[in-house]
Biopython code that builds the backbone (N, CA, C, O; Angstrom):
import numpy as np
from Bio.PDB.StructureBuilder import StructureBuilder

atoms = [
    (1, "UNK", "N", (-27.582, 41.238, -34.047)),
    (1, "UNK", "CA", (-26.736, 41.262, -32.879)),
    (1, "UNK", "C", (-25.293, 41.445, -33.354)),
    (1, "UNK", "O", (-24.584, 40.714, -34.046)),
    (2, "UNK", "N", (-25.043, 42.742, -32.729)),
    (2, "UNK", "CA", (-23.525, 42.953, -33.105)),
    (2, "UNK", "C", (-22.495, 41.907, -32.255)),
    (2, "UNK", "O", (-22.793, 41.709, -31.077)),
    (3, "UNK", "N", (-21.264, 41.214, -32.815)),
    (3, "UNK", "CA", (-20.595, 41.019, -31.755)),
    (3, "UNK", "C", (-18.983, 41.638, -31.731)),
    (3, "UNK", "O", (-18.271, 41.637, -32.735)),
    (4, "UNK", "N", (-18.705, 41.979, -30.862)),
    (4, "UNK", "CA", (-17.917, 42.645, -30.652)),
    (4, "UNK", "C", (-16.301, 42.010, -30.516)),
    (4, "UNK", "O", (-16.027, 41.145, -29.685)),
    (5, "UNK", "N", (-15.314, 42.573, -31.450)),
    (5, "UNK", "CA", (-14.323, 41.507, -31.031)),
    (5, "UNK", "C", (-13.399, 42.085, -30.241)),
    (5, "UNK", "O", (-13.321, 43.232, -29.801)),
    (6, "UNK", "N", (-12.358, 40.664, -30.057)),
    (6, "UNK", "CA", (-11.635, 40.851, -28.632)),
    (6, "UNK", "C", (-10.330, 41.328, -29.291)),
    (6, "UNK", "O", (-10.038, 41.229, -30.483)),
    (7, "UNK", "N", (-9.668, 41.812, -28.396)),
    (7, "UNK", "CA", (-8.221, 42.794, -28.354)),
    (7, "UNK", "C", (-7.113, 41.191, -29.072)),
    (7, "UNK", "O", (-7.111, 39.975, -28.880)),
    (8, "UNK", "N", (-6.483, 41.981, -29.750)),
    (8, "UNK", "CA", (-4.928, 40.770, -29.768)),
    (8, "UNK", "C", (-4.561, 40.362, -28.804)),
    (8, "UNK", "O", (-4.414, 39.143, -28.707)),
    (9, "UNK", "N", (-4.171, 41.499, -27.351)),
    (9, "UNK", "CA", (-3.670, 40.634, -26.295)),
    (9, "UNK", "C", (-4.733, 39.882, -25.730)),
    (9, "UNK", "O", (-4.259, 38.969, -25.053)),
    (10, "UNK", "N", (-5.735, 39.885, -25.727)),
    (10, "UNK", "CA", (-6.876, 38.975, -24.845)),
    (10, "UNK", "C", (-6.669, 37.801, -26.292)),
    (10, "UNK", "O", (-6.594, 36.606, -26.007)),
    (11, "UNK", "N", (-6.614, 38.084, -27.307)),
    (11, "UNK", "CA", (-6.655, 36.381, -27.983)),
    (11, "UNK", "C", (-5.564, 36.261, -27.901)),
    (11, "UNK", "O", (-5.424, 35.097, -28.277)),
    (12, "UNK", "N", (-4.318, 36.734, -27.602)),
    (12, "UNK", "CA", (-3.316, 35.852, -26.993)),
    (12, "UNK", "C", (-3.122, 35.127, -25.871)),
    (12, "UNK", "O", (-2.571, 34.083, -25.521)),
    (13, "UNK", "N", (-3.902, 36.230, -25.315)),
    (13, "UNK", "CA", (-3.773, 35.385, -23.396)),
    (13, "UNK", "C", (-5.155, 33.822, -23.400)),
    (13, "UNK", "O", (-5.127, 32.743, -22.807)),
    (14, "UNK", "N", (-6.178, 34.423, -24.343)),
    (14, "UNK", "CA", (-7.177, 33.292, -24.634)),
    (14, "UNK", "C", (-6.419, 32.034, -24.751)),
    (14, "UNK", "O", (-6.258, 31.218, -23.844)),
    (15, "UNK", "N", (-5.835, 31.934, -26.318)),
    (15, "UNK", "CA", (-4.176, 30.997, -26.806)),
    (15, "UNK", "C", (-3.713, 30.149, -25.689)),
    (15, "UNK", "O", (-3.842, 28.977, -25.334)),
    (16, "UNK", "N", (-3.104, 31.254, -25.268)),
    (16, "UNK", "CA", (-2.083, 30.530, -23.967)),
    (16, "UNK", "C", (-2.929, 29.756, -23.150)),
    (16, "UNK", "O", (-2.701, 28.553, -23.017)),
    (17, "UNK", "N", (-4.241, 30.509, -22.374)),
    (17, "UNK", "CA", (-4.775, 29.499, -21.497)),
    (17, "UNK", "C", (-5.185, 28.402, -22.049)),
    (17, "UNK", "O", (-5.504, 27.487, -21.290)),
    (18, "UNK", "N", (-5.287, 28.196, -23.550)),
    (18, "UNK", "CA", (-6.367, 26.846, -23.836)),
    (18, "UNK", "C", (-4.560, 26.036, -24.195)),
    (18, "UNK", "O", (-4.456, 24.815, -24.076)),
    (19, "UNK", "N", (-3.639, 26.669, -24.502)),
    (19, "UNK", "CA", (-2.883, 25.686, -24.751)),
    (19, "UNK", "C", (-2.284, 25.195, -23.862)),
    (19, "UNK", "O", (-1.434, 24.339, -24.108)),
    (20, "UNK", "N", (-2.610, 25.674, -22.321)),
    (20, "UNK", "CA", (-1.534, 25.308, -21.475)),
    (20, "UNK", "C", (-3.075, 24.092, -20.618)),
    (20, "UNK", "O", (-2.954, 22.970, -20.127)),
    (21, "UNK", "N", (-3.995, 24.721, -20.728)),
    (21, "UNK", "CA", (-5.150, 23.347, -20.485)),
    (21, "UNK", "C", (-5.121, 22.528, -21.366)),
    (21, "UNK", "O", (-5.319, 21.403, -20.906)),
    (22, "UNK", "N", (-4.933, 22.543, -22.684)),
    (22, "UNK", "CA", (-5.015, 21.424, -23.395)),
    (22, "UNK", "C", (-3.800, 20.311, -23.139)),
    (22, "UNK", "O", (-3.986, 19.100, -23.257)),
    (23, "UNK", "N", (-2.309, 21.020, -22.707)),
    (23, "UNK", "CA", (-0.910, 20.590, -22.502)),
    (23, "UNK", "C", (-1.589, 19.361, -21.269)),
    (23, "UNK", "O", (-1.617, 18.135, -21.380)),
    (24, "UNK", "N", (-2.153, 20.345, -19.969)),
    (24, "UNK", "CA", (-2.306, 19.736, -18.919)),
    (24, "UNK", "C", (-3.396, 18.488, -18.699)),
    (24, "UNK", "O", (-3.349, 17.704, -17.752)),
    (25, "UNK", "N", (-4.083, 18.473, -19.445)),
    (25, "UNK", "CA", (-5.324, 17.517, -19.723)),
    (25, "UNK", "C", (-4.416, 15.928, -21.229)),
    (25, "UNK", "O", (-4.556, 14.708, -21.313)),
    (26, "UNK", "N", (-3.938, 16.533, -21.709)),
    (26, "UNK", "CA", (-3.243, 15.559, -22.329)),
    (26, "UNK", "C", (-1.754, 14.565, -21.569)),
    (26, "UNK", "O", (-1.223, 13.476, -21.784)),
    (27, "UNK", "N", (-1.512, 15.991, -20.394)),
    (27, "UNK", "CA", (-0.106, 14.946, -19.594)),
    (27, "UNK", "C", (-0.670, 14.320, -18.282)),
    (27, "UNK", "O", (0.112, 13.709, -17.554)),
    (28, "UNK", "N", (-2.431, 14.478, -17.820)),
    (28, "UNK", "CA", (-3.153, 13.937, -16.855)),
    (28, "UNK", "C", (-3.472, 12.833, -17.220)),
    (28, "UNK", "O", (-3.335, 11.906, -16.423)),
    (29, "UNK", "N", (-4.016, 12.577, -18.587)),
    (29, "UNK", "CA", (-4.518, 11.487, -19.261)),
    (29, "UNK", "C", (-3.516, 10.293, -19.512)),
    (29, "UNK", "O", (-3.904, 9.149, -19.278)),
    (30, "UNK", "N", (-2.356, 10.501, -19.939)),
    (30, "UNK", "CA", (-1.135, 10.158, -20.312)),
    (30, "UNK", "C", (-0.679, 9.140, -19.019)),
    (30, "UNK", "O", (-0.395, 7.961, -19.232)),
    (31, "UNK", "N", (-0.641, 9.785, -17.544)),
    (31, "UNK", "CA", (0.209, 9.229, -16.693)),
    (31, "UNK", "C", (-0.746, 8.827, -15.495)),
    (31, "UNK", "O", (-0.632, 7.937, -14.652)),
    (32, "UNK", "N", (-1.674, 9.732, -15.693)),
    (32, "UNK", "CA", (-2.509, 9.650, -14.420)),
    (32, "UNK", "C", (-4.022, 8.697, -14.228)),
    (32, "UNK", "O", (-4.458, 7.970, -13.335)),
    (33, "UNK", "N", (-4.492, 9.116, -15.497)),
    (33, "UNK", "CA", (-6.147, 8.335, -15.392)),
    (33, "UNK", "C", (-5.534, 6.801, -15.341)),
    (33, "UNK", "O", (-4.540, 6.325, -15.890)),
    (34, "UNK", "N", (-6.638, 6.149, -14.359)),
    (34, "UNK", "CA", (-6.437, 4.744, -14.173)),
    (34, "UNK", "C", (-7.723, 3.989, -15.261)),
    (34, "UNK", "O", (-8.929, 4.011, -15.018)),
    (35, "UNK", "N", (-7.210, 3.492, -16.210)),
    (35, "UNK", "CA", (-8.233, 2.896, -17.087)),
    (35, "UNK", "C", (-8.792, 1.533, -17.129)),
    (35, "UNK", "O", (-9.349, 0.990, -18.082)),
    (36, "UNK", "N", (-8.547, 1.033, -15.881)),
    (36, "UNK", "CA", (-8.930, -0.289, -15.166)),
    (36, "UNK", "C", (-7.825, -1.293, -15.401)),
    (36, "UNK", "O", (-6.873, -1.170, -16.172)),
    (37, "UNK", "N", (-8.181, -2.552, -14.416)),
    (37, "UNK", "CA", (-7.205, -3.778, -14.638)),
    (37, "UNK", "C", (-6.321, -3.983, -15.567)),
    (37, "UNK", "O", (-5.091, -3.978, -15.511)),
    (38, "UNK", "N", (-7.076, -4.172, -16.468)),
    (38, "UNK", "CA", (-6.455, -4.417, -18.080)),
    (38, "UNK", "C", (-5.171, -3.904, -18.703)),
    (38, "UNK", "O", (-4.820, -2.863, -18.148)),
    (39, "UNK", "N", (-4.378, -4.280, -19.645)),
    (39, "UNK", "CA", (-3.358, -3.633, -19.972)),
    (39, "UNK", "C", (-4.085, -2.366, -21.026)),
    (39, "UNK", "O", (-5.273, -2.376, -21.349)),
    (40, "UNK", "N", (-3.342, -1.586, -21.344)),
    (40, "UNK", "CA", (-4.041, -0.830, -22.448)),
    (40, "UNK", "C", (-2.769, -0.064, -22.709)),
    (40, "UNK", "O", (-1.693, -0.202, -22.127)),
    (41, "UNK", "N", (-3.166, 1.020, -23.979)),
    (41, "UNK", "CA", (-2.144, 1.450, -24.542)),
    (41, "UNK", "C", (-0.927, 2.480, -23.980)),
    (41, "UNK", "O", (0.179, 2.639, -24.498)),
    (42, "UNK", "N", (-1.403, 3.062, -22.897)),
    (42, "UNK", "CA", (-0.802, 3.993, -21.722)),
    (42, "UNK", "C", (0.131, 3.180, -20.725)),
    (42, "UNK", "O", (0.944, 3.758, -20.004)),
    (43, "UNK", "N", (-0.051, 1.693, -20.730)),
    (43, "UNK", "CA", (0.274, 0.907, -19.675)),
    (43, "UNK", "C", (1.740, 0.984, -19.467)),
    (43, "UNK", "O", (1.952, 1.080, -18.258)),
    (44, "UNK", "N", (2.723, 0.981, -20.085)),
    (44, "UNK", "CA", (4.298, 0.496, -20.620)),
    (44, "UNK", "C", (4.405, 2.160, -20.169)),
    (44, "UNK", "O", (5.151, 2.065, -19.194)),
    (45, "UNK", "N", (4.121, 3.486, -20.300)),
    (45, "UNK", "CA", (4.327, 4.707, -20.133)),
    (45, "UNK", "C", (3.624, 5.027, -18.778)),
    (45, "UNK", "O", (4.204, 5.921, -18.162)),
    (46, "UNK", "N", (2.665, 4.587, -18.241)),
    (46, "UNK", "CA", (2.205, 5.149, -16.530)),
    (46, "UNK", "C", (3.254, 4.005, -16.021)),
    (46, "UNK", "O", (3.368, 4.260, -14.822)),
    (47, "UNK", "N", (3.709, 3.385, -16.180)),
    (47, "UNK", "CA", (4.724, 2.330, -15.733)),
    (47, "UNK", "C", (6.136, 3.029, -15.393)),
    (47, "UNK", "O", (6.619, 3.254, -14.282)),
    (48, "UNK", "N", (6.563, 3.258, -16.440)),
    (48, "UNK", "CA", (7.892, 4.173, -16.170)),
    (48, "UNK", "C", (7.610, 5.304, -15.952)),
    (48, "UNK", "O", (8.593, 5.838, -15.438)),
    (49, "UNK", "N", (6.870, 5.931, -16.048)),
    (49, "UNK", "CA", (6.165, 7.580, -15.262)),
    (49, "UNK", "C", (6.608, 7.227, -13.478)),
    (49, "UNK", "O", (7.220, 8.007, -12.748)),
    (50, "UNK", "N", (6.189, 6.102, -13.164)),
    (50, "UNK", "CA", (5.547, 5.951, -11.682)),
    (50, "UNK", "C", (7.065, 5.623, -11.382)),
    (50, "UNK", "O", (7.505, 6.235, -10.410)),
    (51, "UNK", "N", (7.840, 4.887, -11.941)),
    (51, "UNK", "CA", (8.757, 4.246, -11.425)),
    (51, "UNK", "C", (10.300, 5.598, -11.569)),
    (51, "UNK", "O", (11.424, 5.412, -11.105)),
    (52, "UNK", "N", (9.903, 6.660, -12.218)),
    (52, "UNK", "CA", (10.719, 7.663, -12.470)),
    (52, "UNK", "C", (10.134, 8.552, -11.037)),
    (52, "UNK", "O", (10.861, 8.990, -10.147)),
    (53, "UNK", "N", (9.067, 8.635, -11.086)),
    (53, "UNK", "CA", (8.910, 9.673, -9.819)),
    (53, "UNK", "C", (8.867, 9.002, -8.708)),
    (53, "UNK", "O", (8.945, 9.626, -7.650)),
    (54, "UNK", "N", (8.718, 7.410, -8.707)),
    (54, "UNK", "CA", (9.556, 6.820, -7.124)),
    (54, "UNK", "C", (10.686, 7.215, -6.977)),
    (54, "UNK", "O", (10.891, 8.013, -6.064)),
    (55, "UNK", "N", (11.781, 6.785, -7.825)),
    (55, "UNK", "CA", (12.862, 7.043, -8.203)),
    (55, "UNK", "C", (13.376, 8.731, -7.316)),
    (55, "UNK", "O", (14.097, 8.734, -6.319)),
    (56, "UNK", "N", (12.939, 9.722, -7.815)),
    (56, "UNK", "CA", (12.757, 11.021, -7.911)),
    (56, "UNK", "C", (12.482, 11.141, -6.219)),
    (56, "UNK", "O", (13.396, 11.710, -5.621)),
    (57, "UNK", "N", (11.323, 10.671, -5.372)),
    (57, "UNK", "CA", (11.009, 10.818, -4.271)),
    (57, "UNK", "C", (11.740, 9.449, -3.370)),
    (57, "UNK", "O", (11.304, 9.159, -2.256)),
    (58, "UNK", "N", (12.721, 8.787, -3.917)),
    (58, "UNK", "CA", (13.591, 7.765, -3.216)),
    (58, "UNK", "C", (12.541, 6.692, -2.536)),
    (58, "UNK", "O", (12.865, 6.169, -1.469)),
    (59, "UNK", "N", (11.215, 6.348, -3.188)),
    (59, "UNK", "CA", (10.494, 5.628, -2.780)),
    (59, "UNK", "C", (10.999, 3.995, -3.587)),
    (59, "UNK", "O", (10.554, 3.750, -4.708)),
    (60, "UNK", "N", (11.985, 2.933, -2.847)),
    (60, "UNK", "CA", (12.158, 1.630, -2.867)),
    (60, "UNK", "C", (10.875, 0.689, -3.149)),
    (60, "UNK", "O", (10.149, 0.175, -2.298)),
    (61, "UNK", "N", (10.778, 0.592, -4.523)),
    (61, "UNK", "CA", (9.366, -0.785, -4.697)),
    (61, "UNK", "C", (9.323, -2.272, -3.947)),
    (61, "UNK", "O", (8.387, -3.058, -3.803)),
    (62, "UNK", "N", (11.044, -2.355, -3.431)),
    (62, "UNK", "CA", (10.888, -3.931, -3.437)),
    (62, "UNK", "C", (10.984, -3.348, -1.745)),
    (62, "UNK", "O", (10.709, -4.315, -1.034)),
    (63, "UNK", "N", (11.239, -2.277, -0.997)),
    (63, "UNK", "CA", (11.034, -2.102, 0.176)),
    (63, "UNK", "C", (9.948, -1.782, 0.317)),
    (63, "UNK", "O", (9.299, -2.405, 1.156)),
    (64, "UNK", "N", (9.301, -0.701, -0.423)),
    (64, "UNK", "CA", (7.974, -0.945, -0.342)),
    (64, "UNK", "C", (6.945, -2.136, 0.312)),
    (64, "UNK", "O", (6.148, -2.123, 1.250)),
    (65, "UNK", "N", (7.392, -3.216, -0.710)),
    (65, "UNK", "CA", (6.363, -4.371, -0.709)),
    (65, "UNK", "C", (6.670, -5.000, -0.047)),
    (65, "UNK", "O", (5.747, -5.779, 0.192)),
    (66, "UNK", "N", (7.953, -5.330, 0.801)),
    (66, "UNK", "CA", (8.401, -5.702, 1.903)),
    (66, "UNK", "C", (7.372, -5.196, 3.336)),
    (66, "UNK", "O", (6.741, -5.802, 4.202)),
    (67, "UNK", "N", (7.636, -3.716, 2.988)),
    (67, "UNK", "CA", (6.763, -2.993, 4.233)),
    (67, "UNK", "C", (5.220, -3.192, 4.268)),
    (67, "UNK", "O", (4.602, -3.024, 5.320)),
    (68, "UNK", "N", (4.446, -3.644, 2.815)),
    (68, "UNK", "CA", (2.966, -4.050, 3.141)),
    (68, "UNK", "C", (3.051, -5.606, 3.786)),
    (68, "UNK", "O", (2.566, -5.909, 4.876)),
    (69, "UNK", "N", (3.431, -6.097, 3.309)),
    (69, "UNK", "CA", (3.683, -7.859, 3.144)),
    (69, "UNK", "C", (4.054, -8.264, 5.147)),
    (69, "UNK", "O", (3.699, -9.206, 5.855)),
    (70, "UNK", "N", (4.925, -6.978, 5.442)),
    (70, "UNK", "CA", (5.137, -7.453, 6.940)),
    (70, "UNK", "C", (3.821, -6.531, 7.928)),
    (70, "UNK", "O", (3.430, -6.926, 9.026)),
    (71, "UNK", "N", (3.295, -5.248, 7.217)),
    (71, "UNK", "CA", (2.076, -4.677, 8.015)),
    (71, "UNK", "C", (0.993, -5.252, 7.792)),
    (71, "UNK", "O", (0.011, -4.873, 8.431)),
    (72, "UNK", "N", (0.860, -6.281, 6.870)),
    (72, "UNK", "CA", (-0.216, -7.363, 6.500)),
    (72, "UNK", "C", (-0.390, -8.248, 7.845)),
    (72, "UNK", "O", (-1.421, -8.448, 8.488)),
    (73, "UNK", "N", (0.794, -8.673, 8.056)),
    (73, "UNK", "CA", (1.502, -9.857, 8.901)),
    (73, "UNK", "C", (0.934, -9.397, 10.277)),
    (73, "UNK", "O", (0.395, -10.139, 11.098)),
    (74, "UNK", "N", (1.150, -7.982, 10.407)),
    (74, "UNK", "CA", (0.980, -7.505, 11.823)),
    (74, "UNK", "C", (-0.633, -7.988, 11.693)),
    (74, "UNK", "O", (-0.951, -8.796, 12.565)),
    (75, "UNK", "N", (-1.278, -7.767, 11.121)),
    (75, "UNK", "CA", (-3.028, -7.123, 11.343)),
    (75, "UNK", "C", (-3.543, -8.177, 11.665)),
    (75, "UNK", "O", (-4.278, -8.275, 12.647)),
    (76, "UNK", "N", (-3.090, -9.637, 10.496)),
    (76, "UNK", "CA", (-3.215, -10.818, 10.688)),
    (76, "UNK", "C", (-2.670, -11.659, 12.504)),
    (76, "UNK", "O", (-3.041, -12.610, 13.193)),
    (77, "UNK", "N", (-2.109, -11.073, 12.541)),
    (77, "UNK", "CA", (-1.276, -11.821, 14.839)),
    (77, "UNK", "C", (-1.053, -10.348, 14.976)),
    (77, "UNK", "O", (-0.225, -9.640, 14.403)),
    (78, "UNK", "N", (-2.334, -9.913, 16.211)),
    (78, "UNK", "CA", (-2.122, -9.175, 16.561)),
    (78, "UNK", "C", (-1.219, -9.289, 17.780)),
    (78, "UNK", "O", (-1.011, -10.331, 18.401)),
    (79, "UNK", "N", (-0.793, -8.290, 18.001)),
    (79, "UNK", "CA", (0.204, -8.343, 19.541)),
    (79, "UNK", "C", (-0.619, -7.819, 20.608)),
    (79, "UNK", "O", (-1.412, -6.906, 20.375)),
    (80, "UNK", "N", (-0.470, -8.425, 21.992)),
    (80, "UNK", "CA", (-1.122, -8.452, 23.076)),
    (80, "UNK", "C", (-0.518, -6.582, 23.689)),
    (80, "UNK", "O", (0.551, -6.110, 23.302)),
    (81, "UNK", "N", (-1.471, -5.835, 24.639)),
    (81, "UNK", "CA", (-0.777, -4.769, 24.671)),
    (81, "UNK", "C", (-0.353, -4.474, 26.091)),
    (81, "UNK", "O", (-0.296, -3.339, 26.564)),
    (82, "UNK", "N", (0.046, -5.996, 26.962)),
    (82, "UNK", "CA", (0.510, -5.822, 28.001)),
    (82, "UNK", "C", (-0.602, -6.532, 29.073)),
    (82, "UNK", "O", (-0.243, -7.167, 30.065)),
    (83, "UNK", "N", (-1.855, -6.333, 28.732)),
    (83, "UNK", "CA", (-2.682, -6.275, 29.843)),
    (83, "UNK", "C", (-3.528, -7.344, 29.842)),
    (83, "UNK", "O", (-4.437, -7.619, 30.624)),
    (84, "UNK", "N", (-2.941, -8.184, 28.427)),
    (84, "UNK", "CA", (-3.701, -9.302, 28.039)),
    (84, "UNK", "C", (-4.980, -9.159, 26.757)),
    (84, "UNK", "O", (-5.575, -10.058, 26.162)),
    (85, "UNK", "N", (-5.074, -7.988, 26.662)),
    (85, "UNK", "CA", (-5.989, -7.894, 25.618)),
    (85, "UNK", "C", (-5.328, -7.101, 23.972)),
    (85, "UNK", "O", (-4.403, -6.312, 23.779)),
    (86, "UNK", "N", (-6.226, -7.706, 23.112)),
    (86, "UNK", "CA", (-5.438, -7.320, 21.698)),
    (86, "UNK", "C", (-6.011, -6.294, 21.439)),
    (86, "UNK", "O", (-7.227, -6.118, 21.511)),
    (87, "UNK", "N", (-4.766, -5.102, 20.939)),
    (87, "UNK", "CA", (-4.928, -3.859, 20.209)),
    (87, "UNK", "C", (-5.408, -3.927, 19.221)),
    (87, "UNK", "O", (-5.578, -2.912, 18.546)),
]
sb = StructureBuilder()
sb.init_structure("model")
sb.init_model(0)
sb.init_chain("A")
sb.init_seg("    ")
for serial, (resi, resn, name, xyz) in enumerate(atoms, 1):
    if name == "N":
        sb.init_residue(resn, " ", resi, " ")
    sb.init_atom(name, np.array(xyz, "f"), 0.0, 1.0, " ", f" {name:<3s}", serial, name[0])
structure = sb.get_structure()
């Protein structure tokens, strides 16, 4: 079985795609996979990852947790919706 080889530009463009999947699979792993409860070695870096792109999208942590802590509050006493019965 002969095999036939590929052009320079196709093993360049080959190159590029595996290096730009390998780039993207190493900066998914890095910030994104959740590797359970536990601390682990990614922990201190998905930490400031998350807190740079709150940052970035003007998302407030301590307003944040303000805003679960009081929509908690709601679910827990519900409010009546006028007619006597709870929403």
């Amino acid at each position: 079985i002969a095999i036939m080889p590929i052009s320079e530009k196709a093993q360049r463009a080959w190159k590029a795609g595996t290096a730009v999947i390998t780039a993207w699979t190493a900066f998914y792993g890095l910030f994104y996979i959740d590797y359970g409860p536990h601390e682990h070695c990614f922990s201190d870096v998905q930490r400031w990852y998350r807190r740079k792109i709150d940052g970035m999208l003007g998302i407030d942590d301590k307003a944040l947790k303000k805003r679960i802590a009081r929509d908690d509050g709601e679910r827990r006493n519900p409010t009546t919706d006028g007619i006597g019965e709870e929403q």
